[in-house]
N, C-alpha and C positions, 0 to 999 in steps of 0.2 A: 758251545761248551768245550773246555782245554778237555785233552782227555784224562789228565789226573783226577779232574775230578768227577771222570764214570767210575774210575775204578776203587775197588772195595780198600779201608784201610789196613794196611801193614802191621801197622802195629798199634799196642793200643797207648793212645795218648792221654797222659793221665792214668784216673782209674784204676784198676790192677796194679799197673805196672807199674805206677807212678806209686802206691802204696807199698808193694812190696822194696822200691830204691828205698823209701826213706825208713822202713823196718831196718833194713841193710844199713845202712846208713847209721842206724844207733845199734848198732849190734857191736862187739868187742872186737880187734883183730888180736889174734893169740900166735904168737908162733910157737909152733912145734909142741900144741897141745897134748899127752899124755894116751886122751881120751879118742884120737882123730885114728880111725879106723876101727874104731869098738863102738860108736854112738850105740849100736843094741843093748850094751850092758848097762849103758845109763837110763833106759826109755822107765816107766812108769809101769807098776803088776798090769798084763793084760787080763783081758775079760775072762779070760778062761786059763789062765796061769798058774798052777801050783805056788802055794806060798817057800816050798822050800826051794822051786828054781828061783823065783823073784830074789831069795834071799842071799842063792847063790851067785847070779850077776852080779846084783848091788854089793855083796863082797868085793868080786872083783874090780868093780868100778872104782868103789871104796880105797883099794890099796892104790889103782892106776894115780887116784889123785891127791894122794900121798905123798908121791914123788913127782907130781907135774911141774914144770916151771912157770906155770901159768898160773898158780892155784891161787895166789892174793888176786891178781886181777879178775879172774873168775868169781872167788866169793864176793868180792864186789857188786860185779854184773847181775851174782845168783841174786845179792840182798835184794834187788828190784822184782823179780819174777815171784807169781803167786806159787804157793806148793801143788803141786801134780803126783807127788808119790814116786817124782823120777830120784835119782844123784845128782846134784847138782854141786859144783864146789867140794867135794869130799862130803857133801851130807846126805842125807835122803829127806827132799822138801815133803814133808807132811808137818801135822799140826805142832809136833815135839819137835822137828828140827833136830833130826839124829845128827850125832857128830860121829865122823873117824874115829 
């Protein structure tokens, strides 16, 4: 037996990894997103979150993607994604589809 194959694999082939390239893979590239060092103001009410902070993020998110350069290719990308209660594209995905 070669000794390549005693030893344990590296990496994982397929699988995982091979899941997450091709998520990657259809995800958008954006330049110089709006939102890219704030993802926190966009995330979805946590479990134990105050409705008036949730409401105060989502404000700010709200305006960040007001002036994004990215915001048509993004609402694009959001139309695809289920609602979660985050901002997405300048909205807030839940059942009504807030707008800006």
């Amino acid at each position: 037996m070669s000794r390549t194959q005693n030893r344990p694999p590296t990496r994982l082939d397929g699988g995982a990894e091979a899941l997450l390239a091709a998520v990657l893979r259809l995800m958008p590239k954006f330049t110089d997103p709006a939102c890219h060092g704030h993802v926190d103001l966009f995330d979805p009410p946590g479990e134990r979150e105050e409705r008036a902070s949730v409401v105060r993020r989502h404000e700010v998110a709200l305006r960040l993607c007001a002036d994004c350069p990215c915001l048509d290719a993004c609402r694009a990308w959001a139309a695809t994604e289920p609602p979660t209660g985050a901002v997405l594209a300048g909205r807030i995905t839940n059942d009504l589809m807030e707008t800006a």
